[in-house]
Every structure is written in C-alpha cells, then in structure tokens.
mmCIF file of the C-alpha atoms, coordinates in Angstrom:
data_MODEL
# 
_entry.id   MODEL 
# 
loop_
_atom_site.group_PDB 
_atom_site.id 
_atom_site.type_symbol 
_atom_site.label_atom_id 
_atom_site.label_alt_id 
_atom_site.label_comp_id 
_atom_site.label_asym_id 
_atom_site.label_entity_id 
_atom_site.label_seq_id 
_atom_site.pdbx_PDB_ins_code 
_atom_site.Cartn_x 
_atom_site.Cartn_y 
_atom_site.Cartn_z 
_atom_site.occupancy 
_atom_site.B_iso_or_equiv 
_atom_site.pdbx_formal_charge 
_atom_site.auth_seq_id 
_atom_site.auth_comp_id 
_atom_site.auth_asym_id 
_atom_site.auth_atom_id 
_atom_site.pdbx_PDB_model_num 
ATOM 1   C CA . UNK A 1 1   ? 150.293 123.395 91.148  1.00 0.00 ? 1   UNK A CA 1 
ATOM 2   C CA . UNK A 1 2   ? 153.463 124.033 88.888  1.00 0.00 ? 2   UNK A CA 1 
ATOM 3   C CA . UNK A 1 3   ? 153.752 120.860 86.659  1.00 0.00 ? 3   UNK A CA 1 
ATOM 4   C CA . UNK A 1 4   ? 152.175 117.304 86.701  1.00 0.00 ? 4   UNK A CA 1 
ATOM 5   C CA . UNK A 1 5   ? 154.510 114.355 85.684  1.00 0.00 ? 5   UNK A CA 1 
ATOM 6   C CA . UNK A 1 6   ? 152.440 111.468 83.849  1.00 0.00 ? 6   UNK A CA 1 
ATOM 7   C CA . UNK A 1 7   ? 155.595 108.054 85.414  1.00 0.00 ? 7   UNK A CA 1 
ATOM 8   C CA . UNK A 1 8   ? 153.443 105.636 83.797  1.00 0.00 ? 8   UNK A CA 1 
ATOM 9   C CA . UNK A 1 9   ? 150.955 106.176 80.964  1.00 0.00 ? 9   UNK A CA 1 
ATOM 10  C CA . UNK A 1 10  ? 151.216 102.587 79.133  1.00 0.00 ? 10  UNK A CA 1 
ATOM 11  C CA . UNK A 1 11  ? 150.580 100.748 83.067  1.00 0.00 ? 11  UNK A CA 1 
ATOM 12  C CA . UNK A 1 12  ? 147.930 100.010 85.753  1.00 0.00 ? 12  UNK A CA 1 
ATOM 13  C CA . UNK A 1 13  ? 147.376 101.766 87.632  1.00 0.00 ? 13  UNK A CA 1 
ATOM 14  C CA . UNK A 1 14  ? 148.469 105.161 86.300  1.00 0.00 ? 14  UNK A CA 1 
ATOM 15  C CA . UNK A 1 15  ? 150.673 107.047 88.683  1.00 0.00 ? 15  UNK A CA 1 
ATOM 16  C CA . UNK A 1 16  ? 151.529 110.676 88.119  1.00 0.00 ? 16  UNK A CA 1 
ATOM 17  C CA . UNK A 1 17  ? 153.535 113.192 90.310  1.00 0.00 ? 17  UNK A CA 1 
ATOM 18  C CA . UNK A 1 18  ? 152.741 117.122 90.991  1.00 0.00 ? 18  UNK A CA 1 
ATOM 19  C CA . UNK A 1 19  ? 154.902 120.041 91.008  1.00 0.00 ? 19  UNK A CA 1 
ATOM 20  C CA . UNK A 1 20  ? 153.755 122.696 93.571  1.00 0.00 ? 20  UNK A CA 1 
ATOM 21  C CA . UNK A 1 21  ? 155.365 126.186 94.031  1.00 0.00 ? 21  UNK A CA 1 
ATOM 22  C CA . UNK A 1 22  ? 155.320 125.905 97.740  1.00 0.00 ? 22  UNK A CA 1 
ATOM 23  C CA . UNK A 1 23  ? 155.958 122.370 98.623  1.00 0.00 ? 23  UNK A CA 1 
ATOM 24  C CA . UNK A 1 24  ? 157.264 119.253 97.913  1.00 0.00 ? 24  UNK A CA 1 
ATOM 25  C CA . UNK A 1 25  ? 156.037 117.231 94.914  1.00 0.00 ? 25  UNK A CA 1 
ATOM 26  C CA . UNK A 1 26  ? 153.362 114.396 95.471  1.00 0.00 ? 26  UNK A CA 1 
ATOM 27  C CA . UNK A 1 27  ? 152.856 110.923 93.674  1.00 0.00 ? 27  UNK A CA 1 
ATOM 28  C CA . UNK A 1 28  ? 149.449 109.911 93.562  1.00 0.00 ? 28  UNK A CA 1 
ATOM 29  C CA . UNK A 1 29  ? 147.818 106.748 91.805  1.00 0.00 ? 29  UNK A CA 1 
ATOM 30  C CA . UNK A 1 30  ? 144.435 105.763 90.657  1.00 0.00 ? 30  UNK A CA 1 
ATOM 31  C CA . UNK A 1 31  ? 142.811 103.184 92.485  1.00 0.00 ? 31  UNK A CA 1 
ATOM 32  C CA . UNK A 1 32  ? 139.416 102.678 90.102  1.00 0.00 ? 32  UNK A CA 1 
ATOM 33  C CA . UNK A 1 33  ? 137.752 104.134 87.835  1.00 0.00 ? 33  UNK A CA 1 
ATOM 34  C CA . UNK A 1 34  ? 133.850 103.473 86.832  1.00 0.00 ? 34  UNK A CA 1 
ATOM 35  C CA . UNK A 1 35  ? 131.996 104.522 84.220  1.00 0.00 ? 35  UNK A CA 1 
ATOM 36  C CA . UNK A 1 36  ? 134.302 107.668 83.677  1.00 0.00 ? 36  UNK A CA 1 
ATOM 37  C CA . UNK A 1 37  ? 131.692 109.054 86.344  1.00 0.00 ? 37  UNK A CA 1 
ATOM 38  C CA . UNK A 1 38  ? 133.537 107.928 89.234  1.00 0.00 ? 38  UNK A CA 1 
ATOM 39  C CA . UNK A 1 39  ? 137.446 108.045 89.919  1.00 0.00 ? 39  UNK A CA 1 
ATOM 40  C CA . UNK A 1 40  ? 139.267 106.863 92.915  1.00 0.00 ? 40  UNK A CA 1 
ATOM 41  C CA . UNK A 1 41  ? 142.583 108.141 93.748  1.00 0.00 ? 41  UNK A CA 1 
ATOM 42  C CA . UNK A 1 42  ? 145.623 108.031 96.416  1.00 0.00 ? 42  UNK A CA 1 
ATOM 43  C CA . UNK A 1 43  ? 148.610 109.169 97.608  1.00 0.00 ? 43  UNK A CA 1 
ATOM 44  C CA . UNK A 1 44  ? 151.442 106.348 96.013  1.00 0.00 ? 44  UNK A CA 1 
ATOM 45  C CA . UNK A 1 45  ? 154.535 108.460 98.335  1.00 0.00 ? 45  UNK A CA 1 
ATOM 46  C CA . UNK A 1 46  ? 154.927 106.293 101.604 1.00 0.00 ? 46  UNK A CA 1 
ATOM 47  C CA . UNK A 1 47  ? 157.308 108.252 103.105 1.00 0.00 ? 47  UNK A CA 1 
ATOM 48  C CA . UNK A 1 48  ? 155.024 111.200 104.434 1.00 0.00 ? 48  UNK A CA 1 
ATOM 49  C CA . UNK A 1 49  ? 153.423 112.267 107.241 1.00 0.00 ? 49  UNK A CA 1 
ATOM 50  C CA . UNK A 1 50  ? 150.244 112.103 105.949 1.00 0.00 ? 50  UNK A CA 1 
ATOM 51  C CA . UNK A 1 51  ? 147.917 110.309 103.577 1.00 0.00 ? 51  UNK A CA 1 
ATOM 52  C CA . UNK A 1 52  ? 145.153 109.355 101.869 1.00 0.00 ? 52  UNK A CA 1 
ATOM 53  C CA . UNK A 1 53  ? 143.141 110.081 98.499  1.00 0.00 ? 53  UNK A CA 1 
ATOM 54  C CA . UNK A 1 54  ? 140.187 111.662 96.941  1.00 0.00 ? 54  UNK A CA 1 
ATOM 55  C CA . UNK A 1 55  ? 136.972 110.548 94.924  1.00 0.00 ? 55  UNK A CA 1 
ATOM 56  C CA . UNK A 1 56  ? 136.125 112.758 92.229  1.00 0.00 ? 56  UNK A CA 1 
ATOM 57  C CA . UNK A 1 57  ? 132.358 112.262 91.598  1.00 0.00 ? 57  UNK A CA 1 
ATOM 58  C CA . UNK A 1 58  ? 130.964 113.834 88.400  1.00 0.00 ? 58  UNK A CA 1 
ATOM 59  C CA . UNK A 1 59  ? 127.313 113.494 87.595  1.00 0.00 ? 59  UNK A CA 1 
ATOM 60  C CA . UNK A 1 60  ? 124.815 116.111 85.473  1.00 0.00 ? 60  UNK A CA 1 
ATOM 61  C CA . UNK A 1 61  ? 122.467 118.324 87.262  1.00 0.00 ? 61  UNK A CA 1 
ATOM 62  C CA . UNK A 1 62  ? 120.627 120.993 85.202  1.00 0.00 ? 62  UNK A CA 1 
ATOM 63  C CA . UNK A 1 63  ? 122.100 121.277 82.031  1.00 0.00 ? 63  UNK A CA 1 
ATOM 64  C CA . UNK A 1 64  ? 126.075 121.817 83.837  1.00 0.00 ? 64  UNK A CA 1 
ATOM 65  C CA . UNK A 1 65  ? 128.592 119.543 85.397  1.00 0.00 ? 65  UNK A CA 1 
ATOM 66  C CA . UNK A 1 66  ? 128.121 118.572 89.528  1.00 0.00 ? 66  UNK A CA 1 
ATOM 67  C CA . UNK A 1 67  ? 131.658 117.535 90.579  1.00 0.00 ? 67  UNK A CA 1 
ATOM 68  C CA . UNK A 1 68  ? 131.443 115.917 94.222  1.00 0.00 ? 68  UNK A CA 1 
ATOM 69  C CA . UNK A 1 69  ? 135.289 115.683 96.017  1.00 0.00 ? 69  UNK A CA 1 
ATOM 70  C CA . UNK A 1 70  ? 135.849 113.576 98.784  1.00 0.00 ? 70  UNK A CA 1 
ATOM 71  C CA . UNK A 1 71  ? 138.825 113.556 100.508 1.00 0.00 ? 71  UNK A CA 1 
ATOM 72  C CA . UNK A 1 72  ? 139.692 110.767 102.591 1.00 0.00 ? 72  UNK A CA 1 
ATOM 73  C CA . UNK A 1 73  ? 143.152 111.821 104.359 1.00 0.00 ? 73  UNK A CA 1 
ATOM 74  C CA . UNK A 1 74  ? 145.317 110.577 107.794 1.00 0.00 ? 74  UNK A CA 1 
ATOM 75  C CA . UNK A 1 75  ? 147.848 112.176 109.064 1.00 0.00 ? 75  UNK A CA 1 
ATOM 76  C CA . UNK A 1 76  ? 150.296 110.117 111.058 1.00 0.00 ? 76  UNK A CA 1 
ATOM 77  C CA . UNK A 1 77  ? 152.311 112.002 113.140 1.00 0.00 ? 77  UNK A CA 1 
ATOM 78  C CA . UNK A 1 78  ? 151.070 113.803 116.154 1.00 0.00 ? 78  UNK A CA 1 
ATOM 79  C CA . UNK A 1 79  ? 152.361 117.541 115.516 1.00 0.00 ? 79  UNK A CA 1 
ATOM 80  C CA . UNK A 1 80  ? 151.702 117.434 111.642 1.00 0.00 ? 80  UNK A CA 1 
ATOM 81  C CA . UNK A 1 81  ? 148.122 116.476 112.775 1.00 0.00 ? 81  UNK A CA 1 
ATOM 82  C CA . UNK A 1 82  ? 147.868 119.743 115.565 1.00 0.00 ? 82  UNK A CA 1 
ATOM 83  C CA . UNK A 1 83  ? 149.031 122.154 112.538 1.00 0.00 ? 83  UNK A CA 1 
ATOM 84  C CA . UNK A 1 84  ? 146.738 120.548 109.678 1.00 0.00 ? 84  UNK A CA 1 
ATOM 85  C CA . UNK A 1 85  ? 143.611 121.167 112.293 1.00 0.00 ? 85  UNK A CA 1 
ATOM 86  C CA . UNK A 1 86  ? 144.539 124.307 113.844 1.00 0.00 ? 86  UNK A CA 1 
ATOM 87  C CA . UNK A 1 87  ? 146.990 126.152 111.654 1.00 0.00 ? 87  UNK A CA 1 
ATOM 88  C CA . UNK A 1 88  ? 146.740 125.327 108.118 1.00 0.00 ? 88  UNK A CA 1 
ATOM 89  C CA . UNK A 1 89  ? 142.984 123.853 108.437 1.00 0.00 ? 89  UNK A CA 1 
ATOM 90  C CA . UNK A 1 90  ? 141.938 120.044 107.390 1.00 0.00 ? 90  UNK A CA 1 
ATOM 91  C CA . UNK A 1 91  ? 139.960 121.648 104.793 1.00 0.00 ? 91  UNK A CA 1 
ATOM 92  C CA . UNK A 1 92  ? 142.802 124.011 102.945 1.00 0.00 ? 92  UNK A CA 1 
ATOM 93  C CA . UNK A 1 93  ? 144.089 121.862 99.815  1.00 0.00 ? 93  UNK A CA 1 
ATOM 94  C CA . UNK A 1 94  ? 140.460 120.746 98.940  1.00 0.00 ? 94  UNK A CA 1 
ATOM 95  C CA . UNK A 1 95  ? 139.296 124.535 99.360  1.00 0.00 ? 95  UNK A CA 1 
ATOM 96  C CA . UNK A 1 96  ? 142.725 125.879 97.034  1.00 0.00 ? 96  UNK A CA 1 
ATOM 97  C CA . UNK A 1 97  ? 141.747 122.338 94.376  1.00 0.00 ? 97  UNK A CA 1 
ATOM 98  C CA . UNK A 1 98  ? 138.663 123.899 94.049  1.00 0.00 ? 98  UNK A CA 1 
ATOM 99  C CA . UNK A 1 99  ? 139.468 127.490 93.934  1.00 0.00 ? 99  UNK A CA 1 
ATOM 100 C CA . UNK A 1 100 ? 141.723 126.609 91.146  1.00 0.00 ? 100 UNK A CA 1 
ATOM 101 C CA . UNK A 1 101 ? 139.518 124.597 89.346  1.00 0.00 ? 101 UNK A CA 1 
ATOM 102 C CA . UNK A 1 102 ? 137.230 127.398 89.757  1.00 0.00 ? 102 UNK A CA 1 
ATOM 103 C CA . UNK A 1 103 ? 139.318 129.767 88.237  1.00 0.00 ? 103 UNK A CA 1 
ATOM 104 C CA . UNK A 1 104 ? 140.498 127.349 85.300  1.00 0.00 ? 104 UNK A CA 1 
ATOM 105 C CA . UNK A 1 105 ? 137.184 127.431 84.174  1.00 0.00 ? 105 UNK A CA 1 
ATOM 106 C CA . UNK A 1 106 ? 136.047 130.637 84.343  1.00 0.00 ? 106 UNK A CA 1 
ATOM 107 C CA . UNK A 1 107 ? 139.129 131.335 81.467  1.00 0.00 ? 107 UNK A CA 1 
ATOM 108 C CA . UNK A 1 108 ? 138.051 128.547 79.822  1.00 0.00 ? 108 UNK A CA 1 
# 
C-alpha cells in the first residue's frame, strides 16, 4: 500500500480509499465496530469484479496481541475468478496484509 485517503472522518460509516503501487485504488467502509475488539469492514467500490470485506478480530493471548483476519470475498466474473484461484491464489492479499503488518511491527 502507497497512501490511504480518510473521504469521511466526521460521518457513519467511515469510508477511506487505498493507494497501491501495483493496482488500482480501493474504497472500503466499516460496517461495525464492537468493543474496539471487533471491526467489520467492506469493499464500498461497486464497480469491480470482485468483493467483499474482512473482520479484524483482536483479543489477548499471553501477554501479546492475537489478531484473527477473516476475509469474506466474491468474485463475480467468471475469468477474474479462474486467475484469483489458480494464478494469483485466493489467499495472496491476506498473506501480503499480513506480511506487511508483520514487517511494520518488527520496526516498530
């Protein structure tokens, strides 16, 4: 990810966009939060492909941090749907999230 856009920080729900070096930028929207423990998100562009959203778990376990990612996508159109599951891999933006994340804080 290059840059995140906040579009509407005073509203409900918040919508932001990201900034990739490789692709197009996404809008996404939260759908619910709870208890800061539990956040609920989507994609808020309707004129993809694909879809979906993600639920960011966080919980403590041992004295650290246990974040839990679901990822809840579709993707509409028949050939995007033969490259996501045999060329790029259904699992590959979760896997590079949390490589990044990873990464982010290991510099700290």
């Amino acid at each position: 990810m290059k840059d995140v856009e906040v579009l509407n920080d005073k509203q409900k729900p918040l919508e932001w966009r990201e900034y990739y070096t490789d692709n197009d930028p996404l809008t996404f929207r939260i759908l619910n939060i709870e208890d800061s423990t539990l956040i609920v998100t989507e994609i808020a562009d309707t004129n993809l492909p694909f879809g979906g959203g993600w639920t960011y778990q966080i919980a403590e376990e041992n004295n650290s941090t246990k974040l839990t990612i679901t990822e809840n996508g579709e993707v509409y159109n028949p050939f995007f749907r033969f490259v996501s599951k045999y060329i790029i891999g259904h699992e590959a933006t979760i896997k590079q999230f949390l490589s990044d994340l990873e990464d982010k804080t290991k510099k700290g």
